[in-house]
PLY file of the C-alpha trace (Angstrom):
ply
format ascii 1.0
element vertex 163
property float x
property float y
property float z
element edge 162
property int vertex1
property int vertex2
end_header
112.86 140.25 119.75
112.51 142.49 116.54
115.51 143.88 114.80
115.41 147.19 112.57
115.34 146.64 109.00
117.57 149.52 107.70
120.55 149.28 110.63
119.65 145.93 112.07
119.90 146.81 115.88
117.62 145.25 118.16
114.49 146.91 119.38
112.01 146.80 122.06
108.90 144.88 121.43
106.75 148.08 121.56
109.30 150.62 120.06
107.71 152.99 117.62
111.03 154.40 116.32
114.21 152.59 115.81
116.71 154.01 118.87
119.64 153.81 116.62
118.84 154.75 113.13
115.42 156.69 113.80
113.33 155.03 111.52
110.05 154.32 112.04
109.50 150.59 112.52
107.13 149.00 110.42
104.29 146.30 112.06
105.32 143.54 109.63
109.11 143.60 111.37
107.77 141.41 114.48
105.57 139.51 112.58
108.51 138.10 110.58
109.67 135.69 113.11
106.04 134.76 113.60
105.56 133.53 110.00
109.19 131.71 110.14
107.98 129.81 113.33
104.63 129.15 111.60
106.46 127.92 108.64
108.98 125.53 110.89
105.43 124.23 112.21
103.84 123.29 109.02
107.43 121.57 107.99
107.50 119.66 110.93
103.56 118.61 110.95
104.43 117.70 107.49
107.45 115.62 107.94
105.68 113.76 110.65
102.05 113.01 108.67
105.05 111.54 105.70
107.02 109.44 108.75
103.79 108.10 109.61
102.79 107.35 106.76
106.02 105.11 105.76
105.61 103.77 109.05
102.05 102.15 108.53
102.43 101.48 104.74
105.27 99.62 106.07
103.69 97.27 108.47
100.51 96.53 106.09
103.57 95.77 103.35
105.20 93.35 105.58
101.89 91.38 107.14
101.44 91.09 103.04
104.69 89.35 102.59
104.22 87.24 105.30
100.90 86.10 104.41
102.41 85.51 100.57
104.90 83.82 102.59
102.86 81.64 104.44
100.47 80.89 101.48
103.57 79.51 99.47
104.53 77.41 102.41
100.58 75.57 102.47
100.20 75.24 99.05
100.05 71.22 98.66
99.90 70.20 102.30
97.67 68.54 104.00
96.46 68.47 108.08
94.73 66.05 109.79
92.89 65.93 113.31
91.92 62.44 114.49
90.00 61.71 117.63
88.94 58.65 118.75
86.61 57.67 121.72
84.88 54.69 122.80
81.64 55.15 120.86
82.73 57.30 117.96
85.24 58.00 115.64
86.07 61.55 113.80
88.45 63.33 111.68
88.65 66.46 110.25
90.98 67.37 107.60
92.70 70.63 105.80
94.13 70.60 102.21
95.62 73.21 100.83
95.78 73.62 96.68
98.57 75.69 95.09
96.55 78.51 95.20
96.43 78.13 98.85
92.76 77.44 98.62
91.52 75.50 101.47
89.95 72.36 101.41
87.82 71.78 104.85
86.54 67.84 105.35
85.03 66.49 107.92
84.19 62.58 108.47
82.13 61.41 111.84
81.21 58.29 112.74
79.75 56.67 115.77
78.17 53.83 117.20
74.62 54.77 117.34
74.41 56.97 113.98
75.46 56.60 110.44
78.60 58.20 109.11
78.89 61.17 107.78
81.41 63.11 105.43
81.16 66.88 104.66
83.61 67.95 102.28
83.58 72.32 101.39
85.81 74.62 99.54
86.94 78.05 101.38
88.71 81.47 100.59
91.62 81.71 103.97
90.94 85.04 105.31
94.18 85.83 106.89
94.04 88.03 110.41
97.64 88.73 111.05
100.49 87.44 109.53
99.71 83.77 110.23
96.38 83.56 111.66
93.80 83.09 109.45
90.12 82.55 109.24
88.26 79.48 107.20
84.86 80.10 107.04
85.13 83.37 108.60
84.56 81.48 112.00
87.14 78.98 113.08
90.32 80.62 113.93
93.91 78.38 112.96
97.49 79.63 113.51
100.53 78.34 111.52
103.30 76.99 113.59
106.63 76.43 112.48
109.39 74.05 113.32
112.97 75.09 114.61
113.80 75.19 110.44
111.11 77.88 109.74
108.64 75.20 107.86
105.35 75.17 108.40
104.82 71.86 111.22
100.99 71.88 111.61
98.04 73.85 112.27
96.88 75.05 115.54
92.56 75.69 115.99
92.50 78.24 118.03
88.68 77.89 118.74
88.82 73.77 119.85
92.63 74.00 120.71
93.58 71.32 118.89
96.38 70.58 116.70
96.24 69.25 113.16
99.36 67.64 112.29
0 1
1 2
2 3
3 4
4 5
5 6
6 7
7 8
8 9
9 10
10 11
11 12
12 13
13 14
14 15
15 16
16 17
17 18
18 19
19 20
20 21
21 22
22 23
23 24
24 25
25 26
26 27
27 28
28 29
29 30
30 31
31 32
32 33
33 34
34 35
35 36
36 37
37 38
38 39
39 40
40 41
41 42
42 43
43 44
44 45
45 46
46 47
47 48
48 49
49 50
50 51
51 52
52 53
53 54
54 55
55 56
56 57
57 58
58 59
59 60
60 61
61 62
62 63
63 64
64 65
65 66
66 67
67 68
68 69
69 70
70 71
71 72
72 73
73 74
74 75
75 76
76 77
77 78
78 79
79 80
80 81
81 82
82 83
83 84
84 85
85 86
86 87
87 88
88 89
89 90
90 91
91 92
92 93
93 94
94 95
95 96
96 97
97 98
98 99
99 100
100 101
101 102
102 103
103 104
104 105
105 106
106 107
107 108
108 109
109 110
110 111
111 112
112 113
113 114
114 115
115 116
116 117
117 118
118 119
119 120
120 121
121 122
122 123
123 124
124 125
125 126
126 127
127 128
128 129
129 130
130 131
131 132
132 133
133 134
134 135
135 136
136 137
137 138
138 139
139 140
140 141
141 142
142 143
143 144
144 145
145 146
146 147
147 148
148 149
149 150
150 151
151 152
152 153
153 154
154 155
155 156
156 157
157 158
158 159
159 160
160 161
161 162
């Protein structure tokens, strides 16, 4: 509803005249409440695109502290998968430096074949906060013990556990 600008009395939406003062009502007197609402709007769109914002720079903080986190925790360990069959003999193993740089080796050995050894540096490529990539292939996930250390390595891909 408009209201008159000289005696402030409410007026019809398509009143010409004001009924109480006389004077003539200018178009810009119902558009006023139009631009306030319009203004409310943009405040609110505003406020929310901000919220957002602190919302997601907050979650790409914390999966950032985590993974620092969880670097800190491998630096200087070592994991080790052993498996052991009737006609061959493998082991596969994970070092970490302090730089959390991995170290992937891998020994074979069977009956019918000579051994083998394959020893490769690798960048971890983390995925969430502690899943990471080696080799931008094989998938391992850090679990913890009831402390909050780091216990062993999970592969995700053979589902095996390296202790």
């Amino acid at each position: 509803m408009k209201h008159c600008t000289h005696c402030g009395k409410e007026l019809p939406d398509e009143a010409i005249v004001c009924p109480g003062c006389g004077c003539a009502v200018t178009p810009e007197q119902g558009t006023q409440k139009k631009k306030s609402h319009l203004k409310l709007i943009l405040i609110i769109a505003i406020a929310a695109v901000l919220v957002a914002g602190a919302v997601v720079g907050g979650i790409f903080l914390r999966n950032h502290l985590r993974e620092e986190k969880v670097k800190d925790q491998l630096a200087g360990k070592t994991f080790r998968y052993e498996s052991l069959s009737l006609y061959s003999y493998r082991w596969k193993e994970i070092s970490f430096d302090e730089n959390a740089q991995c170290k992937y080796t891998y020994f074979y050995s069977s009956v019918m074949s000579e051994p083998e050894t394959y020893s490769r540096s690798y960048e971890i490529e983390f995925k969430n906060g502690s899943t990471f990539l080696i080799m931008g292939v094989d998938t391992y996930e850090v679990r913890y013990n009831s402390y909050g250390k780091v216990d062993n390595l999970y592969d995700v891909n053979d589902k095996t556990v390296y202790d």
